[in-house]
Backbone bond lengths (Angstrom), bond angles and torsions (degrees), N, CA, C in turn:
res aa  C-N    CA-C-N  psi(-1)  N-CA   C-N-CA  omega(-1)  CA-C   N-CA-C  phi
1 X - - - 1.456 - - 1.524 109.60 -
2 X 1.434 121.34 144.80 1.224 112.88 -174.00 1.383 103.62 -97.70
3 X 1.437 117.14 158.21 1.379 120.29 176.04 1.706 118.10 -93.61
4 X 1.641 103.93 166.69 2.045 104.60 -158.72 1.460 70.95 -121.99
5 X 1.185 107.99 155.00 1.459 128.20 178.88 2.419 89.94 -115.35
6 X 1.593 85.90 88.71 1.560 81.15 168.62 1.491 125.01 -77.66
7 X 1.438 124.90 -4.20 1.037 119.64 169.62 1.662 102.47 -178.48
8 X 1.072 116.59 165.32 1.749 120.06 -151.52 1.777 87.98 -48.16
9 X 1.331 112.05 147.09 2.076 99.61 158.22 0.968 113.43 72.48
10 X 1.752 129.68 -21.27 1.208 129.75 169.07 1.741 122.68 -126.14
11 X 1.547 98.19 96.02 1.544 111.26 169.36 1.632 131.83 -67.77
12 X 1.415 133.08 143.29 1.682 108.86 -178.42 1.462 81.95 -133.75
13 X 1.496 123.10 166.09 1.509 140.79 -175.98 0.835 96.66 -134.43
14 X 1.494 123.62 157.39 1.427 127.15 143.35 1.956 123.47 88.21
15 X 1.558 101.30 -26.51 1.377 113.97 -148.38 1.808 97.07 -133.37
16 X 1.056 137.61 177.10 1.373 151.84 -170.19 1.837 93.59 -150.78
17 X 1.663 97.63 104.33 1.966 92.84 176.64 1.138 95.41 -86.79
18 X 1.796 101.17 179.28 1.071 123.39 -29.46 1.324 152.63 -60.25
19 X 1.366 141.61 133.75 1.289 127.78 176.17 1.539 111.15 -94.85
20 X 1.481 106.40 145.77 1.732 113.23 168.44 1.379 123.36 -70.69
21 X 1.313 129.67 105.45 1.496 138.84 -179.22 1.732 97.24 -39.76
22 X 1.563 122.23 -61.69 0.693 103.77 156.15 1.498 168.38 29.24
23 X 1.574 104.59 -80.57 1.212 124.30 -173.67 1.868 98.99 -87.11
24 X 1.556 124.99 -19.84 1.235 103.85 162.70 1.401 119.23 -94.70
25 X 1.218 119.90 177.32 1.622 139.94 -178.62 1.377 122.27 -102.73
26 X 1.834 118.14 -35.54 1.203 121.45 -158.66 1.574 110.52 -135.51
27 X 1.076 123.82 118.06 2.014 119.61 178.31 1.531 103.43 -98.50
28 X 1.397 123.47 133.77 1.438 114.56 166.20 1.341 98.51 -122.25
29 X 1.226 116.63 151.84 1.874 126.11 -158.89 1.826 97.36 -133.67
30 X 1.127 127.29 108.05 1.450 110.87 162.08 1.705 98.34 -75.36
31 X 1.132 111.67 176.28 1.384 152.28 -127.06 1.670 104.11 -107.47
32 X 1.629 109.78 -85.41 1.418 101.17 -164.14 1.265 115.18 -107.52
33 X 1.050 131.36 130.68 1.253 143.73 -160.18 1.313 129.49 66.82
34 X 1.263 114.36 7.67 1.571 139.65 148.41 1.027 117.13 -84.18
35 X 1.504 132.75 -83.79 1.672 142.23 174.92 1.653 93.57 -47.51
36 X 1.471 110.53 -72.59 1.037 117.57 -136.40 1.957 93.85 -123.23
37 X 1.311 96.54 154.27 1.929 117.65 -175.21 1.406 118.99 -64.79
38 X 1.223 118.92 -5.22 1.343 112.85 177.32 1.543 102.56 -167.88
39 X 1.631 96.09 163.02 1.595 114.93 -161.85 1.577 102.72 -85.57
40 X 1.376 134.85 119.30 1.399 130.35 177.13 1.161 119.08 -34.72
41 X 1.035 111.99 -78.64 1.395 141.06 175.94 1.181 102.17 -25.17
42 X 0.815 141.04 -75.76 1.772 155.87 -148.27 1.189 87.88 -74.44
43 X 1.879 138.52 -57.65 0.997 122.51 173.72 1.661 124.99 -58.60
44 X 1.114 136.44 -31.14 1.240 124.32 -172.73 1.551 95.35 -76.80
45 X 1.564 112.63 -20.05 1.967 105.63 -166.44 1.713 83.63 -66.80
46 X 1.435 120.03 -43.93 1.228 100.53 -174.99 1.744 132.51 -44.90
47 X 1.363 112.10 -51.29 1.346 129.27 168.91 1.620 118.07 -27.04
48 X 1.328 106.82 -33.98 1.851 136.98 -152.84 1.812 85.89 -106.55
49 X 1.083 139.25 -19.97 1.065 126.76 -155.83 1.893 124.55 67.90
50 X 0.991 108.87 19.96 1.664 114.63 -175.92 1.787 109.97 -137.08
51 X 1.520 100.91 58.17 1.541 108.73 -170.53 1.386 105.43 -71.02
52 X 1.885 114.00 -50.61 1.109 135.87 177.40 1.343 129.58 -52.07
53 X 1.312 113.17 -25.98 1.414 140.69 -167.53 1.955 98.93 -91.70
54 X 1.222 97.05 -64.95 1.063 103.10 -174.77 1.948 115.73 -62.25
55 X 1.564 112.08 -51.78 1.389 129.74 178.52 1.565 106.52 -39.40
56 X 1.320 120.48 -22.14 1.685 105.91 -131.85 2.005 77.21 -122.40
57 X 1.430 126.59 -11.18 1.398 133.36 166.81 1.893 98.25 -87.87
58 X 0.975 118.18 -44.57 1.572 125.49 163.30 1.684 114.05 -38.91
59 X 1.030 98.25 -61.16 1.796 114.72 -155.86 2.040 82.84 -75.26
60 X 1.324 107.80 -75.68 1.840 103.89 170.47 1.597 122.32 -4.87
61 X 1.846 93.91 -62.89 1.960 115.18 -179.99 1.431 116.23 -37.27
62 X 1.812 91.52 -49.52 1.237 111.22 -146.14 1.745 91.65 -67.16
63 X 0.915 92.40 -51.00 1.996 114.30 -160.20 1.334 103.52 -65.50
64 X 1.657 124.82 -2.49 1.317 115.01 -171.83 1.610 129.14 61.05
65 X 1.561 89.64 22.14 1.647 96.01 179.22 1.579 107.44 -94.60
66 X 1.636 124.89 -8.26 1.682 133.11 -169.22 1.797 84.63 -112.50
67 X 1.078 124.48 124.43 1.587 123.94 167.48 1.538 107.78 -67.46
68 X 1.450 110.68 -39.48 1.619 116.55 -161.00 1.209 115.67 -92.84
69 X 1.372 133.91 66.51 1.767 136.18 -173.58 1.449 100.29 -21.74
70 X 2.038 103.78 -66.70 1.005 114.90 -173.24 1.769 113.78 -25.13
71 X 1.005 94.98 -82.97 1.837 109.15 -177.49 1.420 115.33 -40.52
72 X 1.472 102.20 -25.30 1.742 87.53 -171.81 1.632 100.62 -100.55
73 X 1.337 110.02 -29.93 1.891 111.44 160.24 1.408 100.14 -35.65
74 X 1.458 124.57 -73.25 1.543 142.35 166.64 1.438 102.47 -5.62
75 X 1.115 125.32 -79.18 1.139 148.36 -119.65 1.674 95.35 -101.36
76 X 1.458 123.63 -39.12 1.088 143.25 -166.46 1.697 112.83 -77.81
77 X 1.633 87.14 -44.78 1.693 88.79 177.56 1.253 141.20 -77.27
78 X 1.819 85.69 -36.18 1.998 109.13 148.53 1.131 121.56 -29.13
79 X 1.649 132.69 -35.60 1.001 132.71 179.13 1.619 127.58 -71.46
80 X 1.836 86.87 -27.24 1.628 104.21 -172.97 1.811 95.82 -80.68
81 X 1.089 140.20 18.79 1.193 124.19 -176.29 1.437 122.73 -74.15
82 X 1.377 119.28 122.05 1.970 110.24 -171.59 1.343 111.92 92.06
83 X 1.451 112.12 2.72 1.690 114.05 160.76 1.291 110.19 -65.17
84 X 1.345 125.39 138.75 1.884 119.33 169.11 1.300 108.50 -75.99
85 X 0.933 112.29 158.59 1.519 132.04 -173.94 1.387 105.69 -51.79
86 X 1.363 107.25 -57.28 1.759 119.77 177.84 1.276 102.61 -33.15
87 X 1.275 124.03 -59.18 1.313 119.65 -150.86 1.888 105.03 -53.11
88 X 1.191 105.68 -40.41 1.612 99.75 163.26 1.423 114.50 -50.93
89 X 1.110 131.23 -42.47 1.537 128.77 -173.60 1.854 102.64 -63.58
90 X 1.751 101.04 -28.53 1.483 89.15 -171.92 1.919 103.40 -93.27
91 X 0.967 103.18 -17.23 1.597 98.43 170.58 1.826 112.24 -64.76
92 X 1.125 119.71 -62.07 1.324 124.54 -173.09 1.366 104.55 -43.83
93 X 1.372 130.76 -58.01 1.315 141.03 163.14 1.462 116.13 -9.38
94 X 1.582 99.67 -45.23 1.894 108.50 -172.00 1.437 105.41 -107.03
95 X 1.404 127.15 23.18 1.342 131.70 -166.04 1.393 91.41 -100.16
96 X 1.018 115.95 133.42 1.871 131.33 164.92 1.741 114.28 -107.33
97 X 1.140 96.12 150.85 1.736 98.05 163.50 1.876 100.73 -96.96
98 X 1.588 90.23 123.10 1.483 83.59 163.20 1.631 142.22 -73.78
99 X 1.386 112.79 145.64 1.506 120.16 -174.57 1.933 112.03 -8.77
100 X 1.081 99.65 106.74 1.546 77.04 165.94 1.421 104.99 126.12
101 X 1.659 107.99 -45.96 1.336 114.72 -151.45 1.862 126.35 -48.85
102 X 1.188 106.79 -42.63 1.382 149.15 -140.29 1.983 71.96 -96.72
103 X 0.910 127.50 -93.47 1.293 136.24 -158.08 1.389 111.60 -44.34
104 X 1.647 120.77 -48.40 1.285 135.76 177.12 1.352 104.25 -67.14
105 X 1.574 132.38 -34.47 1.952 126.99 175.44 0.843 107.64 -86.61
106 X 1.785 137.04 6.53 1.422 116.90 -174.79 1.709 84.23 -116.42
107 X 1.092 115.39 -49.49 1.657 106.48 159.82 1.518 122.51 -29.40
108 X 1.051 122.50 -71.21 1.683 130.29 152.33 1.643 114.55 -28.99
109 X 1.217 125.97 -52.26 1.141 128.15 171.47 1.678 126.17 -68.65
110 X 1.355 112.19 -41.31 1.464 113.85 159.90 1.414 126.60 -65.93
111 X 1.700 120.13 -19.67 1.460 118.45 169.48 1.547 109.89 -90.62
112 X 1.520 116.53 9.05 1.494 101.85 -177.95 0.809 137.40 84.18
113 X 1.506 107.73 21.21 1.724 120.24 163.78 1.617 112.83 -98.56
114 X 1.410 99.76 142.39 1.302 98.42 173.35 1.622 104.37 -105.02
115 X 1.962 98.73 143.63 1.673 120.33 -179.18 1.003 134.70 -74.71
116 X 1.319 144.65 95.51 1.192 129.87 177.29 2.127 123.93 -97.82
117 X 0.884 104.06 129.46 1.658 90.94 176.13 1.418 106.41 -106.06
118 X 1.012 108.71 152.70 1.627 107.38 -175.82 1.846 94.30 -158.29
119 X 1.799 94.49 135.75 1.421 93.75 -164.39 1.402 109.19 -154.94
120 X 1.603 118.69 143.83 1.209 125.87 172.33 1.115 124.06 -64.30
121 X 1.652 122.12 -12.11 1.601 145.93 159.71 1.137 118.12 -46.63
122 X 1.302 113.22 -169.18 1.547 124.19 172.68 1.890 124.11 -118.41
123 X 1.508 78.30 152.74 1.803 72.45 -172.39 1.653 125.93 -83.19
124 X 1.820 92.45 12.24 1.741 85.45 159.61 1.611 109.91 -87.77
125 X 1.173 137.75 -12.24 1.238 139.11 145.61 1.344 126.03 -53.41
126 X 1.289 98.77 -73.91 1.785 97.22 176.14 1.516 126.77 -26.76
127 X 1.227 98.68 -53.56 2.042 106.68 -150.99 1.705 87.26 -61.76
128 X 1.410 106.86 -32.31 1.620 112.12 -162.22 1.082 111.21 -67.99
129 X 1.289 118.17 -37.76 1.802 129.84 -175.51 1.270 103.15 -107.65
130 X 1.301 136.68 15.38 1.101 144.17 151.86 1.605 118.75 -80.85
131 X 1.557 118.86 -35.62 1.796 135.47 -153.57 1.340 71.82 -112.64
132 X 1.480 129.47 -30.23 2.273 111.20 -156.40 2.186 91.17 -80.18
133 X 1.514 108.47 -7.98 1.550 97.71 -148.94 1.437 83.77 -131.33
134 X 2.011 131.82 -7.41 1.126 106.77 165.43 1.842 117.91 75.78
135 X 1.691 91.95 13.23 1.305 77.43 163.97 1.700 130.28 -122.59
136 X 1.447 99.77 -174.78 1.880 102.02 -150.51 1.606 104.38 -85.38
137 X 1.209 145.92 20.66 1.227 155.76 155.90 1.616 135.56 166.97
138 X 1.364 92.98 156.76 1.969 102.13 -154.89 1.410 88.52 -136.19
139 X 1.362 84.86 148.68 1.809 105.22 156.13 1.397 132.76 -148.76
140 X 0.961 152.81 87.24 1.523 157.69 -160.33 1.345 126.74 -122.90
141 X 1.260 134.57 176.60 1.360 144.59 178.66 1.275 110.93 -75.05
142 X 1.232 134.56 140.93 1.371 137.91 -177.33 2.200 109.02 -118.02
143 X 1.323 104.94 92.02 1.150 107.55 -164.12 2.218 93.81 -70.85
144 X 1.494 109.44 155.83 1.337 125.85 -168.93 1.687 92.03 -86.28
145 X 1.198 126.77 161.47 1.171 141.82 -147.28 1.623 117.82 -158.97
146 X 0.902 137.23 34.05 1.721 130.06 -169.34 1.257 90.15 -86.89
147 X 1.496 96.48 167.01 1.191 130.39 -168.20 1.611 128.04 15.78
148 X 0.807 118.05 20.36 1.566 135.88 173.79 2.068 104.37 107.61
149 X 1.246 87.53 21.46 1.628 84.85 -170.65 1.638 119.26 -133.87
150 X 1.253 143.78 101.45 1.482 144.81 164.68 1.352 107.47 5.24
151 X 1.370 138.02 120.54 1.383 126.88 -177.67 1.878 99.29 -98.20
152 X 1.601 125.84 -2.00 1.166 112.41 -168.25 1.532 126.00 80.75
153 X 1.710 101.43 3.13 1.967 108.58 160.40 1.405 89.75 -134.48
154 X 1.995 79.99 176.87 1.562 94.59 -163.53 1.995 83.39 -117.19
155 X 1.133 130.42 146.36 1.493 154.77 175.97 1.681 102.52 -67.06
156 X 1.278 118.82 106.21 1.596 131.72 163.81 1.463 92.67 -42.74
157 X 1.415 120.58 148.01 1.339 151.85 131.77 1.139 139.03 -95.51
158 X 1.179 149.35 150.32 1.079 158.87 169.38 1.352 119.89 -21.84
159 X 1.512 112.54 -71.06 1.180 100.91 152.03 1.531 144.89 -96.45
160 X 1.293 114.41 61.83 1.419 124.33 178.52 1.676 119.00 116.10
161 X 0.963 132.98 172.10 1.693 138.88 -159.55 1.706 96.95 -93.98
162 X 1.218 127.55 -52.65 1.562 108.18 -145.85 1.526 102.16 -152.04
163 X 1.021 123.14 99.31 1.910 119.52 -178.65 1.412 91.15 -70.48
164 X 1.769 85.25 120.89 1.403 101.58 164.73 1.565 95.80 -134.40
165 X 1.630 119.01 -148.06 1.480 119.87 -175.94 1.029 112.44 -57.08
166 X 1.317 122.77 -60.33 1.473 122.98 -175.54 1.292 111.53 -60.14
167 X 1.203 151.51 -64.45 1.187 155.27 145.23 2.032 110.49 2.42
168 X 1.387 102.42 -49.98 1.406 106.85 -170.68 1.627 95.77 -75.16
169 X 1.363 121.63 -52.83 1.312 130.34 -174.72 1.771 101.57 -42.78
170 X 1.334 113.13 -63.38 1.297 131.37 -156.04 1.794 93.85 -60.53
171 X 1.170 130.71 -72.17 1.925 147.86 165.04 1.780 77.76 -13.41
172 X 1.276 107.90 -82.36 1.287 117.14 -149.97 1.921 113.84 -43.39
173 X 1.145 106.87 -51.46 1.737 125.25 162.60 1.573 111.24 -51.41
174 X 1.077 111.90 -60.94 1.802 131.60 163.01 1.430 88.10 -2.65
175 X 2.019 86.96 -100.45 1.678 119.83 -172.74 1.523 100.62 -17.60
176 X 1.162 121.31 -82.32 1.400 151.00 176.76 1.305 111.69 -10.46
177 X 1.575 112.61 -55.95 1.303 125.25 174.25 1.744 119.18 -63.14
178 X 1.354 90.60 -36.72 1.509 101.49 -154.14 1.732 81.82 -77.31
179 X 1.524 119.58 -42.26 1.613 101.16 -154.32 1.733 84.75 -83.22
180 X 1.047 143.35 5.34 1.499 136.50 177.47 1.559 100.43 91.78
181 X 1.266 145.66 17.10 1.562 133.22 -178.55 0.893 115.68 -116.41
182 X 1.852 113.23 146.20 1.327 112.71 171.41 1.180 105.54 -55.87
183 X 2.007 116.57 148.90 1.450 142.32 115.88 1.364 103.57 20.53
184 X 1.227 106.58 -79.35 1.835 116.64 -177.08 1.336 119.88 -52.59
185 X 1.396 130.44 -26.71 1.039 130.87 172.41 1.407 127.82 -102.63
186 X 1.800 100.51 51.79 1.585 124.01 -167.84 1.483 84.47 -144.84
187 X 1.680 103.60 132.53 1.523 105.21 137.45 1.724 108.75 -119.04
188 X 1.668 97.97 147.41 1.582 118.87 159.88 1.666 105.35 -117.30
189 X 1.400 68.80 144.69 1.720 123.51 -176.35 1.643 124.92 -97.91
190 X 1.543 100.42 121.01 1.316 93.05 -165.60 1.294 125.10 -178.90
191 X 1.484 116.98 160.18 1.660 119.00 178.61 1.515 136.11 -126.35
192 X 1.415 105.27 -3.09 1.457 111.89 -168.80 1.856 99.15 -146.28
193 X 1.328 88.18 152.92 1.699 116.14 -176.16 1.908 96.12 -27.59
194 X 1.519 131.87 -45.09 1.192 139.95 -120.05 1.881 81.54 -89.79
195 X 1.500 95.13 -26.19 1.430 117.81 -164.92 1.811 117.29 -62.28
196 X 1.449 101.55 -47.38 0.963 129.30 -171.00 1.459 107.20 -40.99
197 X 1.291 116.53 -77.84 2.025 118.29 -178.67 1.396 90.52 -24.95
198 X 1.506 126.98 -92.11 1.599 125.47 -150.93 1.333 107.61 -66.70
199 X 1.285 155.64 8.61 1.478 159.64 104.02 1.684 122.05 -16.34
200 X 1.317 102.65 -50.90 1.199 119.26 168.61 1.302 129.57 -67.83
201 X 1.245 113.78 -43.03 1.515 130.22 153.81 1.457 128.80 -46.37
202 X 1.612 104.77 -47.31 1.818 105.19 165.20 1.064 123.97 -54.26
203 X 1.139 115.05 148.23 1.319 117.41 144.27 1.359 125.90 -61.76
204 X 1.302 150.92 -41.39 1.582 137.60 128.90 1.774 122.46 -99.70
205 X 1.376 88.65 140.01 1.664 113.96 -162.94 1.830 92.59 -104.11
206 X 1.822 100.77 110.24 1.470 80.45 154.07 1.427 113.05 -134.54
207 X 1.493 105.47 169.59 1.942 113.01 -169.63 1.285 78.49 -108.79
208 X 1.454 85.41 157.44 1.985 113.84 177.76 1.404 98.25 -137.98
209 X 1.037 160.98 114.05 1.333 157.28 104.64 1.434 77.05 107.55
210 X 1.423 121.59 72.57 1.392 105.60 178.92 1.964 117.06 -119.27
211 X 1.389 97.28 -164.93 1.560 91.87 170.83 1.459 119.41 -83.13
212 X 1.318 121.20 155.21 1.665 126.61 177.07 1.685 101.41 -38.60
213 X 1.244 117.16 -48.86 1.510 113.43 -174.04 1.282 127.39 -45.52
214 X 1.683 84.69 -51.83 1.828 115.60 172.16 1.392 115.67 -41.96
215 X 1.353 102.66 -59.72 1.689 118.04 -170.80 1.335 114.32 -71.73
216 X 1.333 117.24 -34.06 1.178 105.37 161.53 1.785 147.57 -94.72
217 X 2.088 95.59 19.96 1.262 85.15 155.72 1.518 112.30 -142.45
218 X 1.599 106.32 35.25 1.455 110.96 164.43 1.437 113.06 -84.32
219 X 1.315 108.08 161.73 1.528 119.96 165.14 1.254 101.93 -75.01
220 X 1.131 141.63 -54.62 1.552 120.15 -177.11 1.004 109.91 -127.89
221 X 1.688 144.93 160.17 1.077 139.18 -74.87 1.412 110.07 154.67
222 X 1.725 110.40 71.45 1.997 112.22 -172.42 1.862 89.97 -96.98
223 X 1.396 103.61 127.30 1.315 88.80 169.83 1.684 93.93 -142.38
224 X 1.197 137.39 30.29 1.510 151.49 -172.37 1.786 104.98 -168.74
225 X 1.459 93.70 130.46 1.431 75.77 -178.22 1.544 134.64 108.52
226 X 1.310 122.50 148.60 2.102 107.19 160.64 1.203 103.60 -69.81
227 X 1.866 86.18 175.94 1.338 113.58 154.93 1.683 112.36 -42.57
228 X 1.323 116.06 -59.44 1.244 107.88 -179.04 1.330 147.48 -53.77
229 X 1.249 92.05 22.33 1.901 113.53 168.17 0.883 134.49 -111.26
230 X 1.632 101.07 18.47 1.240 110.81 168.00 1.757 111.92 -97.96
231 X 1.519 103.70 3.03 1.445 110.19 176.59 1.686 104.45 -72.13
232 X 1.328 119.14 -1.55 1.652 121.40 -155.57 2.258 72.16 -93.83
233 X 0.881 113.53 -29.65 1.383 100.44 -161.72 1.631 96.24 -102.60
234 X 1.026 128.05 -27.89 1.619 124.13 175.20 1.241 99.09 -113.28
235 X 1.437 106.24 137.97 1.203 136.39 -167.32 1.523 105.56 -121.78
């Protein structure tokens, strides 16, 4: 389907706006560079001295040029091994919510959707930008921790080792089930390849400052601008 450019920066597919916020039930938000201005990971590689090293397996993920999240999560965190703990305290510090964010989840929240974030990140990030934005469920990577220092793995959970696509897709259906609603009456949120499965699954797909891949197979389409321009298309 080709995409309409409804207004400068903002493309829609598939659909004729406006749509009623309304008419869905459920928002899912990935994590970095969606919610929030920068990629974790990459920042703590910074801390370690291996920003470059690490960024440039990141930027690959993102673009859908690495098939295996898993492996390159793997591969990524290995690097973080022997970082101090702090250094997370000093990353969060420089973490922003991007343009938009704050206005577009409380919008979502006053029509009666419930939030979920779900993320290839970590859950010393999450819980934080989860409680700063008030919303009703998270899921993320839980990096290992001894002795005050990154050991270079990430800690099994309960349900499964490493949110990657499938993982996001699967959360997303979960929710869905559990609150009783169709699929269709979910949008995901998002910027990178990892994104894509649970995009597909909504009933509306939108890109935020995303990758070429991204943008070209969401229904809508922020590429100027916040999050909050997507209120020009939900009403």
């Amino acid at each position: 389907m080709s995409a309409h450019e409804f207004s400068p920066g903002l493309f829609t597919r598939g659909f004729t706006p406006p749509l009623a916020l309304t008419d869905f039930r459920l928002i899912a938000f990935d994590m970095d560079s969606t919610l929030i201005n920068i990629e974790c990971v990459d920042e703590i590689a910074a801390e370690a001295g291996r920003r470059a090293e690490v960024a440039a397996i990141t930027e690959a993920a993102m673009r859908g040029e690495i098939a295996d999240f898993k492996d390159s999560l793997r591969r990524r965190v290995s690097l973080l091994a022997g970082v101090p703990e702090s250094a997370l305290h000093r990353v969060y510090q420089r973490l922003r919510l991007n343009p938009g964010v704050e206005a577009f989840v409380a919008a979502c929240r006053a029509a009666g959707l419930k939030t979920l974030l779900v993320s290839g990140g970590f859950t010393f990030f999450s819980e934080q930008v989860r409680q700063r934005l008030q919303l009703d469920f998270a899921r993320a990577n839980l990096l290992e921790i001894v002795d005050g220092k990154l050991t270079g793995r990430m800690v099994d959970r309960p349900w499964g080792d490493i949110v990657d696509g499938a993982e996001k897709r699967r959360v997303l259906l979960e929710v869905c089930e559990l609150m009783g609603i169709d699929p269709a009456r979910a949008i995901a949120v998002g910027d990178g390849a990892n994104d894509l499965p649970m995009m597909a699954a909504a009933g509306l797909s939108i890109a935020f400052h995303a990758k070429p891949a991204v943008r070209e197979q969401a229904m809508l389409s922020i590429s100027q601008g916040g999050m909050d321009r997507a209120l020009e298309v939900l009403r």
